[in-house]
Structure formats: C-alpha cells, structure tokens
N, C-alpha and C positions, 0 to 999 in steps of 0.2 A: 277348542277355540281356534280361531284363523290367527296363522303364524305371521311375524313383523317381516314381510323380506328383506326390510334395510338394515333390521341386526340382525335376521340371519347371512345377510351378506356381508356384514362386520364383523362375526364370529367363524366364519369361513376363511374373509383376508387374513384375519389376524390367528388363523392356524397356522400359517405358511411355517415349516420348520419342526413340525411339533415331534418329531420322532427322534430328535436328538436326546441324548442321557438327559436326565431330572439333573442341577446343580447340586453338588455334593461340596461340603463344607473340610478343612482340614484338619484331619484327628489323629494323624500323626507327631508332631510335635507335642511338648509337654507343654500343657495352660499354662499361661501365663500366672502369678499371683499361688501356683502349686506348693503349699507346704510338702518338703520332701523329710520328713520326718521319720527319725533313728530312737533305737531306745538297746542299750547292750545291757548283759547280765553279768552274773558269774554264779561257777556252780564248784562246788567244794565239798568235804566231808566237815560235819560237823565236830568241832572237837571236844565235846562235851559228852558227844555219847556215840562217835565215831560210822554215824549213821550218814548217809546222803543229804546234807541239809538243803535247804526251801532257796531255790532259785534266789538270788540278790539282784535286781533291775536297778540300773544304772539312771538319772535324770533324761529326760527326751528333749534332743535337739533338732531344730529347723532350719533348713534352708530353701529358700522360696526363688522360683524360677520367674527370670525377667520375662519381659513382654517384647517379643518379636511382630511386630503389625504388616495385617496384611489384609486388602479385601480385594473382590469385583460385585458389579450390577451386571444382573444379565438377565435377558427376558426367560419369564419362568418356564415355557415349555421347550427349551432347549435349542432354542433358534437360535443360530450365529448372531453376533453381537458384531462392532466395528464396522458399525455403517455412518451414512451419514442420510439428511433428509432425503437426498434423489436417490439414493442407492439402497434402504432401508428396502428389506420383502415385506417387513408391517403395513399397509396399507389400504383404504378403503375408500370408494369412490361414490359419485351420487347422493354423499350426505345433504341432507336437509340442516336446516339452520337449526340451533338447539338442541342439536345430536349430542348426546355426551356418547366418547369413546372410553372405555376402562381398555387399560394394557396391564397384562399381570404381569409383574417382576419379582426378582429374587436377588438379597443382597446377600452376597458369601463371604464369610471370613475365612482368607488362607493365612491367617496369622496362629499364634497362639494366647490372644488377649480380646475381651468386649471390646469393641470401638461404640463413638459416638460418630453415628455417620450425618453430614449434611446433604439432603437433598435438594438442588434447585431445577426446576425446567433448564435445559438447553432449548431453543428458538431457533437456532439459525438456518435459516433457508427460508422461513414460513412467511406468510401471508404478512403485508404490511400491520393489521392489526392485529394484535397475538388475541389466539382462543384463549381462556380461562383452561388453567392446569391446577387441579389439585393431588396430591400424595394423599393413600389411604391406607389403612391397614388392614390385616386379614378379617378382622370384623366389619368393615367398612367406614370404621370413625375415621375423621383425617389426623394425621398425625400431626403431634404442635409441633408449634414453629418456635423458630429461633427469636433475636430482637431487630436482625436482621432481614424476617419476615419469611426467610426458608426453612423447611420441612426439617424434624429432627428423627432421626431410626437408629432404635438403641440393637445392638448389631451383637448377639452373642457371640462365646468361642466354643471352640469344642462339636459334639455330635447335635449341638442347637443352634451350629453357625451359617444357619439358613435364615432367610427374614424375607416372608412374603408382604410384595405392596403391591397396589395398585396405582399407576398414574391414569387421572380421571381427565381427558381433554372434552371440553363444553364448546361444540362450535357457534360463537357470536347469534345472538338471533336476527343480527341485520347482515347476518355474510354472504356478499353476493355471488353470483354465479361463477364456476370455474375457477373459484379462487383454494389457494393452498396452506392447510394449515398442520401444526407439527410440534410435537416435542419428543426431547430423550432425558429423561433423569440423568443430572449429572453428580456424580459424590463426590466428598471430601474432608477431610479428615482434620483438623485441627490440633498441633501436638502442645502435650501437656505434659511431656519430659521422659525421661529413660530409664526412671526410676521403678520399682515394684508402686502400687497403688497407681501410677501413669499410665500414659499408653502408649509407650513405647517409641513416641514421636517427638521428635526433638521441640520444646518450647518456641512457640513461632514458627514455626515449620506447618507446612501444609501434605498433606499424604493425598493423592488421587488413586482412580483406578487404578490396580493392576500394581503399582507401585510398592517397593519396600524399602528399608532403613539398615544400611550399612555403613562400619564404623563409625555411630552414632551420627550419619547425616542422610536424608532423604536421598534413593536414588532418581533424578529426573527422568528416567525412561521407564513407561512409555510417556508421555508430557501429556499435561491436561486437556480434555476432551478429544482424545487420542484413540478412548476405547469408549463409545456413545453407542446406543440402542435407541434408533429414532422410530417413532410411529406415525405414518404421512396421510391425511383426509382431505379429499377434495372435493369439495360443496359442487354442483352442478348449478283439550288438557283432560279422567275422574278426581272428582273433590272427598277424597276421603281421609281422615283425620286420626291416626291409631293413639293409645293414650292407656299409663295406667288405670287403677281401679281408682275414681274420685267421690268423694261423699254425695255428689247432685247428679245423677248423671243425664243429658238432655232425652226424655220421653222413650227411655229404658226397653227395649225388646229383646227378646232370645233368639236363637239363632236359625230359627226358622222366618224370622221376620213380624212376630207377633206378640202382644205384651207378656212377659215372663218374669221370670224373681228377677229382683235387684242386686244387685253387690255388694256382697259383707258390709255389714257399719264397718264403719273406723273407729277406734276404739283406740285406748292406751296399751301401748306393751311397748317390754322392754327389751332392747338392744344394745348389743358391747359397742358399745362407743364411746366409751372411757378413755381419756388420751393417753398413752403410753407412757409408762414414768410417774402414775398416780401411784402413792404407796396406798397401803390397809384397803383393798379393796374385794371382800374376801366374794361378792354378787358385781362385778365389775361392768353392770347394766347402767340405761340412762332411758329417761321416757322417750316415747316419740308416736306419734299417730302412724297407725298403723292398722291390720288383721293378721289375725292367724290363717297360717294356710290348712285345709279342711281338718276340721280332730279326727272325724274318723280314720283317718286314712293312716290305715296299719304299719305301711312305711315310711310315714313320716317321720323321721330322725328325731322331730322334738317330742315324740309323744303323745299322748292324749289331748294335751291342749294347743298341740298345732306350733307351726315354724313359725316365730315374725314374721311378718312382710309390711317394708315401708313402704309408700308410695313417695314418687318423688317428679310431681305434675310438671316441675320447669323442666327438668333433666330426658323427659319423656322417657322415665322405667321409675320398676319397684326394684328392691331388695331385701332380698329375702337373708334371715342369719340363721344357718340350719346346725345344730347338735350333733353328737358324735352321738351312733349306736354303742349300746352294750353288747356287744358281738365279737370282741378277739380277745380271747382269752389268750392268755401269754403259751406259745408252743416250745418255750424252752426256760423254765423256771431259774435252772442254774446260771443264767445268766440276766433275765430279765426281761421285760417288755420296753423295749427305749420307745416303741411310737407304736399308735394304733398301727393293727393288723386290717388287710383286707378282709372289706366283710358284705354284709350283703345290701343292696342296692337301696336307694333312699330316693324318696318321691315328694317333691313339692308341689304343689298346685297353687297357682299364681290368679286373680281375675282379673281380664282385661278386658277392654271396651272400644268399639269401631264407633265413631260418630260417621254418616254421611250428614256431610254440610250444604249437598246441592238440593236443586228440585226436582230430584227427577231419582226412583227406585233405584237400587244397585242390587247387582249380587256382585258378590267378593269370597276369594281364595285364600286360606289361608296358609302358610307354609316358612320352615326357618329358614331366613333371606342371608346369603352373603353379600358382599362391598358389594358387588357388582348388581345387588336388589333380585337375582335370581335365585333358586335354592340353592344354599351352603354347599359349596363344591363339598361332594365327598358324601351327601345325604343322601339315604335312599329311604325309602316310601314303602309301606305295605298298606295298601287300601282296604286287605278284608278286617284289619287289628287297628286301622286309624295312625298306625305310630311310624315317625320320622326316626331312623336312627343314624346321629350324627357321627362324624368321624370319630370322634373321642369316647362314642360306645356311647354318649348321653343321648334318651330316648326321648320324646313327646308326642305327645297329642293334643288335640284339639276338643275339650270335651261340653257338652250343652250343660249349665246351670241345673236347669230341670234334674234330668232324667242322670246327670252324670254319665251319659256316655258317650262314646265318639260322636261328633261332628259327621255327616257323611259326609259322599263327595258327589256333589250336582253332577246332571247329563251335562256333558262339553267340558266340564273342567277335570281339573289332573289333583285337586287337595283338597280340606275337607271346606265347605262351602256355607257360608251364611247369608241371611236376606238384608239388606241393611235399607230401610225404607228411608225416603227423603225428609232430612229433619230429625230423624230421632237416631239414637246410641244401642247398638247390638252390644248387649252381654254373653259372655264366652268365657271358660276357664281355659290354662294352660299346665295341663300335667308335664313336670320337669323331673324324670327318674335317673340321676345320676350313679354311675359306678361308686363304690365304697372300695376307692384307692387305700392304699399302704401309706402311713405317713412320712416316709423314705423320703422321700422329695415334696418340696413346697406346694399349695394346695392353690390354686390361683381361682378368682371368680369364676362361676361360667356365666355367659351370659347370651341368654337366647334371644337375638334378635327375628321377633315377628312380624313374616313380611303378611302385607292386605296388598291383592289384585284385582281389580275391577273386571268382570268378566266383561265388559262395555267395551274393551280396548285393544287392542292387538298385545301381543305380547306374553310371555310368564314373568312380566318384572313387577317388584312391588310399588305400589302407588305411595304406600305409608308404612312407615316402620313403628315398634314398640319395643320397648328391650324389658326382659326379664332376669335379674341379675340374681346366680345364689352363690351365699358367703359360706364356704363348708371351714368348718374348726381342724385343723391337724395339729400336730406338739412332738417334739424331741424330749427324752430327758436320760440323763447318763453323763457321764463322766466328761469331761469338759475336751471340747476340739478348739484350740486357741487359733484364731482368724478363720476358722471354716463354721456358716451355720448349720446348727444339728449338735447330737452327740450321739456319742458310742456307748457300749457296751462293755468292751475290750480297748487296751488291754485293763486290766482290773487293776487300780491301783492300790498297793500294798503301804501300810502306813505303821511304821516303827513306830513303840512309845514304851518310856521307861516308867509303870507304876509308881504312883506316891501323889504328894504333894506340890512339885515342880510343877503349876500350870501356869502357862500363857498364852492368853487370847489373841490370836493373830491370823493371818490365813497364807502360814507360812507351811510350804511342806516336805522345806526340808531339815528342820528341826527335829533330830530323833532323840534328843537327850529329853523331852520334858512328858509329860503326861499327856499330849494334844492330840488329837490325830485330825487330822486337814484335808478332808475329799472336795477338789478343786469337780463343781458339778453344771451343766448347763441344761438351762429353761429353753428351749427353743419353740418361737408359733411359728411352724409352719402353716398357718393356716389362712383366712384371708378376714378374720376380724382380730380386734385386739383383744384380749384376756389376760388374767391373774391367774396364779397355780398355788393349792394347800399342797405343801412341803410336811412329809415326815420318814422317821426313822428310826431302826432296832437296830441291836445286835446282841445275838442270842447268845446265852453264858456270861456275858461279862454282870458284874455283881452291882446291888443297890451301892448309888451313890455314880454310878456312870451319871452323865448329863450330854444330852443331845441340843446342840442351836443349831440354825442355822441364818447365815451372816451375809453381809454386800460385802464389796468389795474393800470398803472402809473400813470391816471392821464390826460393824453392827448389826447388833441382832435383829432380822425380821421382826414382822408384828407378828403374834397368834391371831388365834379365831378361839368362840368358846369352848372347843375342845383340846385345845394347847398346841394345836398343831400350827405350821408357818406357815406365811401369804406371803408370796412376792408381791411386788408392785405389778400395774401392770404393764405386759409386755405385746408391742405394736405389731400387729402383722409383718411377717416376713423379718422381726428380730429376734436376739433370744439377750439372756441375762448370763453371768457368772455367779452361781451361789457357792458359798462353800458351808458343807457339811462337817463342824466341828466337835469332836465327841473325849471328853474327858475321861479316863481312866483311874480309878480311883486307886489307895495303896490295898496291897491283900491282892493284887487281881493275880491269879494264877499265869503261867508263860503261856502262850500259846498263839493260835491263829485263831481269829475271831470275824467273825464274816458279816459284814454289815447291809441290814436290806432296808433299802428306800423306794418312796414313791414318791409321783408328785400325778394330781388330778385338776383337770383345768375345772375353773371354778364355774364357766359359763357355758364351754364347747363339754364338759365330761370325760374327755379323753382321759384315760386312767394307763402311767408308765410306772416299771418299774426298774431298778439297779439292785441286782442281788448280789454281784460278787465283789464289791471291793471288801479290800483284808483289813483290820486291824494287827498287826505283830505286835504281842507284846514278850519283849526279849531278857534276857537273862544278860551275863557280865560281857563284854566283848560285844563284836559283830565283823560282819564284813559290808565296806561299804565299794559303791561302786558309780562312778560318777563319768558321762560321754563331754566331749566338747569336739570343736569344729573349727579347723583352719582357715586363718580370715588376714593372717598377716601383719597384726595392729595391735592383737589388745594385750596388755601387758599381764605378767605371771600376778597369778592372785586377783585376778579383779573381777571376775565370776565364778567363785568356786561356788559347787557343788556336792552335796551329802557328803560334807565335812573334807571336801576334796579339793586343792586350789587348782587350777587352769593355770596349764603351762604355757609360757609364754609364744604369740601370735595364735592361739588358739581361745576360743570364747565357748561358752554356754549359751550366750543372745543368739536370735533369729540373724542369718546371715541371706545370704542371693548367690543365685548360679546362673548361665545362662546354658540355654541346650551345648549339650557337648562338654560342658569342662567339668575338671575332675571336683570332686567335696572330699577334703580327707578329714577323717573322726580321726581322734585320741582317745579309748576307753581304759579307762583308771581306775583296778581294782583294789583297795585297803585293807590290809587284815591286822583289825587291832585288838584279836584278840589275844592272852598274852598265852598264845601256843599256836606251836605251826596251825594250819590249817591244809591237811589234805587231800589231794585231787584237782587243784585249783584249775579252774579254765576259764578263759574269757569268750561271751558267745555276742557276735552280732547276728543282723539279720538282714539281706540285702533291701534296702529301700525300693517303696512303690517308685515306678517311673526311675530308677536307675540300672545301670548294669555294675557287677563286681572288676574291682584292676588288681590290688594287691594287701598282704597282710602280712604284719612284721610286728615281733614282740620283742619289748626288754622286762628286766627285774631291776628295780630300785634305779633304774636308768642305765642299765650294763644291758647289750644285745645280747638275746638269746641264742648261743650257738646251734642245738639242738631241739627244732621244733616239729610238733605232731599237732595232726587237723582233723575234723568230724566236721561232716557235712550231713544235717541234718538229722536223721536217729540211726547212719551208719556206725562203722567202726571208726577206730583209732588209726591216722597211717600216716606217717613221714611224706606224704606226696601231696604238696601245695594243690588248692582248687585250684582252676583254670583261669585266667583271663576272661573275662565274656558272662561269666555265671548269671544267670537270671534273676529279675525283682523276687523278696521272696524265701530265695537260701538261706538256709541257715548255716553258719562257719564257726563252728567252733576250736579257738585257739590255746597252744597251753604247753610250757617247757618240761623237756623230760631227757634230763642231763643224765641219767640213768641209763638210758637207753631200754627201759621195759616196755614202752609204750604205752606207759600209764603214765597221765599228767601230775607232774610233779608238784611238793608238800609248798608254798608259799609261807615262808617265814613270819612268825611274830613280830608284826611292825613294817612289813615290809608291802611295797606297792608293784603292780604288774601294771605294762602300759604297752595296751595293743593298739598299734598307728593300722586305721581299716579304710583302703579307699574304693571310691565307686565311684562313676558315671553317670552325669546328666542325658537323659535320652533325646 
C-alpha cells in the first residue's frame, strides 16, 4: 500500500537521538516497604536420650526499609532530555491540521518506593492557541486523571521502575499556516509523609524531576521545569466501526465479503464476579450474557465446554475468564506445590465483528494495534502460519468462522485481510494462545487490542480499534508472608503441643503448653478474577480424636461444603486472606514429630496447591525455647515477650523500620527449662536478605561470655570471629566454651543465653 510521507516524516524527526542507552530504573537500593525478616535457632543435645535434638526456631522478626523517593521523564529512545521548545531535536514540520503527533516516553524511578506520578503538558513557547495534549499508556488507553484534570502514572520501584507513555499532541484543525505548536510532560509528585506505607515525601511537599528528599526536606535543585523534554510541530476521513460479538449483528458476512455464519448466540454462563469478602461461596460464579469460546478447542484451559466470554458493547471488548490447566504436577513433594507450575500454553477464541458504516466497499487489515494505532511495538508477523507473536510470547491470529482458518493476507497489504461491503458487518474470530506462566508473580489481564485498516488510505494505522481481554486464574497458598502478597513454602513452621485435654481455640502460636497447634496459612489470588478456595488437611500418625478447622482471623471456624472440607470467602484479585490451620491433639498421642499436609484448590480457576512440611512437635517434660527481638530504643522489658520469653528492655518483637545504611541489632534468647543441663548449646542466626553482617557477642544468664567459638555455616568449630562485611545469607553460629575443647558448652537448667547479632541495611 502507498506509504503517508507526513508520518513517515514524523517518525524520522522524532528518531533524532535514538542510539542513546534504553532508561534503566534503580535496583540498587533496597525497596522501599522491604520486610527484612530474621528468624534464629538453637541447637543442643537432647537430655533425655543424649542424642542431637530437632533444631528450636526462635519467633521471626521484621524490620521494614523506608522510602527514599526519586524519579525522571525522559523521551524513551534515549534522546537527551533538558531542552526547551526552541531548542528540543523532537521536531516536525509541514504538519497538516489534525495531525496527531504520539511522542514515546519513559518514567524512571531512581528512588527505592512506587510513586504516584502527576503528569501535566508544559506549553510554553507554543502557538497562541494550545494543540490538544493527551497522556496514554503502553496500551494506548489515556491514563486518568486527577480532580485537578491532569494525567495520573502509577510509577513502580525496583527492576519495574520503567513506565512507558505516550504524549499524544492533535494539531487544531483550524491551525493556520506557519504556526508553532508544542508540549513536554511535566511530573510531579505530591508528598504523603516519611513514613513506611508513604512515599517518602514530606506532607505538602512537592517532588519534581530529578529531585530528592534529604533530612526529611525536599532538595530544590534542580527546580521545576528545569529537566523538560519538549516536542516542537509546525503547521505549514474510512468509516469503519470494530465492536464485540453482539446478538443482531447489521447483514452478517465472512471475511471474504460474502454472507457466512453468524456469531455464537448469547447465552447464559457464568463468571466469578462474586465481590470479595462474600463468605460460603463454595461455586463463586454470577450469571451474565455471554459465549463460550469454541469447545472444541483442545487447549482451551476450560475444557469441553469452552472459556466464558462476556461481551461488553459500551466498553467496546469482551472478557474472557479462562481456568487453570491440570498440568503441574507438584516437582518437589516434600515440600509442596505453593502455586501452579508452568505448563503448557492455553488458547482462547474470541468473535469479533467489523461494521462498515459508509457507502462505498472497503477492504480492511487486520493486526494487534499499539497507542500509537500501528502494530504493538515488539510484534512480529509470520504470514505463511497467520500468527502475530507479541512481546510477552502471547500469539494470535485471525481466523474465518467458516473454515476456521487463517484469514489470508490480500495483494498490497502486510496482515490478514477481510472484505467489509458497504452497510453490512464482517464476522471474524480471534485466536488468543497465551503462555501458561508459573504462579510466582501476579497474573494481570492480557488484553489484545485489534487494530482495522482501511486499505483505502495511506498509512498502516488503525482506523477502529476492538479489545479482547482474558482473565487467567493464578493462587499462592503456604504458610503465611505478613505484609507481602503470596506465600512460601519454607521456612516450615514447627508447632509445640503438650497432649491431653488443655484446649484453647485461638490463633495464637505461641502457646506451647496446651493441645493446639496454630499454622498461621495464606490464600493468595494472584490472578486477575475473584475466587473462593476449599481448604483441607491431614497429619499422618496422629490418632482418632485429632480435629482439624480451619478459622479467620476472629477466631471462627470457616463454613464446610458437603464433604466437610473448608471454604474461604471470597478473595478479590490481586489479594490474598490469613487462614489459620488449627489441629487438636488428643491425650495417649505418642512424642514425636508429626508433619502436617494441606491443600487448598480454587473453587472456580482449579488451581490445586499444596503445604507438605509444617511439623506438629508433640513434646515430652521440659524444652528449650528460643525467642529473637529487635532494637528500637522505646519499648519496655516484658511488653512483647515471646515463646514464653520476655523482651528485654528498648528491644521489641513488633515490626520496626530502617533506612538504607543503618545498623538493625537482634537480641536471640535461648531458654532451657528443662530440669537438666542441656548439652551442646548454640545459638545460630542467619544473615538477612538485603543486609550485610557487623558483629556478634554472647552472655549467659546476663554475664559476658569470656570464651567464644563460631561455625559459619556447616564448617568447623573455631575461636576466630566472622568478618565484618559477611553476605545475606550466612549462617553464624554462636555458643560459650569456657573449657576451652572447642566444643560448645552444657547451658544450665533454668538458665538463658543472649546473643546481641548485628547486620546492615543495604
């Protein structure tokens, strides 16, 4: 088809610069809002049968890193930035009236925290009557706006601290000759305090480019509109209408141009769209008009009877809610399946429909359009297979109703081509074959915007857009991460209880004198619809009269379903729940370790996890208990004790804060109440993610220890301190040997060890 030479003359200006690096985001500094989470042991001879007894884990403490704010706007192909309108290399000349210009940009976070960035045009220099400026995002929808009426860009941290936009300038369509028109995104940050959950910006305070926050106050340099990226233009209809799948559609044809089947009825089926927080909802569906996408289709994730798909006529898309495959099996038993495994690739079929509304034939291209209406940067095309493979590995094609298969591609065009006669509606499918990611991280819509081209026109831009949206189900489940979404695996939490009659229902866990045991557990959807999860649980050997619930947060027992198993309520995309797993031990239970295995299967995505390793301990007379805390300067002795341990005074068990750089010191307190020494004794930590090692120092019963020896990791025993500097990670193990054999010495009946362990914020 004959090329535009005025946007290829605008895609030429506005290379100018393009060989400079891609913007790269700040991944040095530790995130913001970073749980730095400790957890110490202690390892001993048993004195009961003089054997190496079962590790003792200490309570797990947190310290969570502030937020240090920082960003830039900088045009995304690496052009110098810090211009102004006369001086910008952005530029294009000879526009016609009604030219929209896209400029691709990129917002970078050099901080360690999400911002909420504001975007507004800067102007100055331009034409008396300003062009129309709108912000877009990498799909091409515009981003909302504030109440203020400016652009809002939610600004990750970390290796996600890129954010592509587009500014879209529309030149006037009365703009006369030789006139000058112009914008540059200007940001800005609005501070909401210097707290953890803030952003790092002092209350009332404003943050601009380039800009940072020292001794809790904005630094003013460089000053606002100081670092701007201007783009400078200087001035010198096909009628086609894309649309979901609708019940009427205007005088139906296939994609050859000629009367063909029609589009699936609309029918009832049902979709999770259950609101979050619904309890007993064991099928957490709701009706809606809708189709299934094709049954045959083998990899269809729903099965035989096909994915829902809504249509949604005002919105201009459908939405599709696809199923989890039966395809990952768990690769490591002994600890569990926390979240679907990668598995193999799942295929939707969407139908869509072209109206032409004019009088006069069309042929039309079809292809997946990014903001700028030309193919999805990043897409590439195979014409002899029909299929588009987008960046993110997601495939499509275009395929005919009839015959089911590719769409070809006309003489003169570059995609697959349909007839669209004047007056009537071209039928067309859209096969959408997505990756079957790992549920590891969050599972976000995909949403395939289909661009229509009029081969009538100059250009590869789309005339009309459709969007095809599919909702893929993901799920966490394992043992509980407190303020991070997801759970783990590891570490397994080990749960004391003394057989009998002593029960109390609670979701306390660190009560080891009664019959309870308390697996604090998390529900996580990572996925991108809402869903309920059936809860259950075993543990093998323990005897009739065990009783498994499981409870909210309150306290209260879940509902069952008819097979006695438990239903959460349901939980909203992108959150998760706290359950706790509460198992009674009845009297007669022999001592031992008892390994408890649970699952939870989502009731409407399928996703099936499991948690194989946490322990039940059930213990004999004595123990040794072993409880961490964390210097904070304030809280007073006793007022967070742990596993029967009081917290010595200006040291806590709660969640405290660090900022890059300062030290966190633990105090690990190990208790032997049983009534005989205990032999071997040592205290072990382990150096925290995102810190480095400084130093380690022990007493007994509060007296310093003269004589200390150290094992680092599964070496030997040696009198010669770790280093300074040690890595996330180490393991240090500490322990008195007033003997001098180099074997850690016997810890007295009744008596406590307290190793002071400090590390660095990174």
């Amino acid at each position: 088809m004959n090329a535009n030479t005025k946007i290829l003359a605008l895609m030429a200006a506005l290379a100018v610069g393009s060989a400079s690096a891609a913007p790269t985001p700040n991944t040095t500094s530790t995130a913001s809002g970073t749980p730095i989470t400790n957890q110490a042991s202690a390892t001993f001879t048993d004195p009961g049968t003089g054997q190496p007894a079962t590790e003792v884990k200490s309570n797990t403490v947190t310290t969570t890193v502030l937020p240090l704010p920082g960003f830039d706007i900088v045009y995304d192909d690496g052009t110098p930035d810090g211009n102004t309108l006369a001086t910008t290399p952005k530029a294009v000349t000879g526009a016609t009236p009604g030219l929209i210009v896209p400029t691709e940009y990129a917002a970078v976070n050099n901080g360690n925290t999400a911002l909420t960035v504001i975007l507004r045009p800067n102007v100055t220099g331009g034409a008396s009557t300003a062009a129309e400026v709108k912000y877009l995002d990498a799909s091409g929808v515009e981003l909302p706006k504030n109440s203020d009426g400016n652009s809002v860009l939610t600004l990750p941290a970390g290796t996600s601290g890129v954010v592509k936009f587009t500014q879209q300038l529309t030149i006037p369509a009365n703009a006369p000759a030789n006139a000058t028109y112009g914008a540059s995104p200007e940001g800005f940050v609005t501070g909401t305090g210097l707290a953890n959950g803030q952003n790092g910006i002092p209350t009332g305070s404003t943050l601009y480019e380039n800009q940072t926050v020292q001794s809790g106050a904005v630094v003013a340099t460089p000053g606002q509109a100081a670092d701007l990226q201007f783009v400078r233009v200087t001035t010198f209809q096909p009628t086609l209408q894309g649309s979901p799948n609708v019940a009427n559609p205007v005088n139906p044809v296939g994609p050859g141009g000629t009367t063909g089947p029609t589009p699936p009825a609309l029918v009832t089926v049902n979709v999770p769209t259950v609101p979050g927080g619904t309890p007993n909802q064991p099928t957490p569906t709701q009706t809606a008009t809708g189709y299934p996408s094709t049954p045959s289709n083998p990899a269809d994730p729903s099965g035989a009877n096909g994915t829902p798909i809504v249509p949604d006529v005002q919105g201009n898309k459908q939405v599709a809610y696809a199923r989890a495959d039966n395809d990952n099996p768990s690769t490591n038993p002994a600890v569990g399946q926390t979240n679907d495994l990668a598995g193999g690739a799942d295929t939707v079929i969407f139908t869509n429909q072209l109206k032409n509304n004019g009088t006069s034939d069309d042929t039309v291209q079809l292809f997946p359009a990014g903001g700028d209406r030309a193919l999805l940067g990043g897409t590439t095309f195979d014409a002899n297979t029909g299929v588009f493979t987008l960046p993110d590995g997601t495939k499509v094609r275009f395929l005919s109703p009839g015959t089911g298969q590719p769409i070809p591609v006309a003489a003169g065009a570059l995609y697959p081509t349909v007839t669209a006669p004047a007056g009537k509606t071209v039928i067309y499918r859209t096969e959408v074959t997505l990756p079957d990611p790992s549920d590891a991280a969050r599972v976000d819509p995909v949403t395939i915007v289909v661009g229509a081209d009029s081969l009538n026109d100059a250009g590869v831009f789309s005339d009309t857009n459709t969007f095809n949206e599919v909702r893929q189900g993901a799920a966490q489940f394992g043992d509980s991460t407190d303020g991070v979404l997801g759970a783990v695996p590891t570490p397994a939490p080990q749960q004391s209880v003394m057989p009998g009659n002593n029960t109390s229902t609670n979701t306390s866990t660190t009560n080891d004198t009664d019959n309870v045991a308390v697996f604090p557990m998390d529900v996580a959807n990572l996925g991108a619809y809402n869903d309920s999860y059936t809860l259950s649980a075993t543990a093998a050997g323990l005897p009739a009269g065990t009783t498994v619930t499981y409870v909210d947060a309150s306290g209260a027992a879940l509902p069952t379903n008819g097979a006695g198993n438990f239903v959460t309520p349901v939980v909203a995309a992108g959150q998760e729940i706290k359950v706790y797993a509460v198992i009674t031990v009845p009297s007669g239970t022999a001592a031992g370790n008892y390994t408890v295995s649970q699952k939870a299967v989502g009731n409407y995505s399928t996703v099936t996890m499991t948690d194989l390793n946490d322990v039940i301990k059930v213990g004999a007379v004595g123990a040794v208990s072993v409880a961490k805390f964390v210097q904070d300067g304030k809280t007073g002795a006793g007022a967070t004790p742990q596993n029967g341990i009081d917290n010595p005074a200006n040291y806590t068990a709660n969640n405290t804060a660090a900022l890059p750089g300062a030290n966190i010191v633990y105090q690990i307190i190990g208790k032997n109440t049983y009534n005989a020494p205990v032999a071997g004794f040592a205290l072990n930590d382990t150096v925290p993610t995102n810190t480095t090692f400084q130093s380690a120092s022990l007493s007994v019963n509060g007296t310093a220890v003269t004589k200390l020896i150290y094992k680092i990791g599964t070496g030997t025993w040696s009198a010669s301190a770790p280093a300074a500097g040690a890595a996330a990670g180490t393991v240090i193990a500490v322990a008195a040997d007033d003997d001098n054999n180099n074997v850690p010495d016997a810890l007295p009946s009744g008596s406590t060890m307290e190793l002071i362990f400090t590390v660095k914020v990174n």
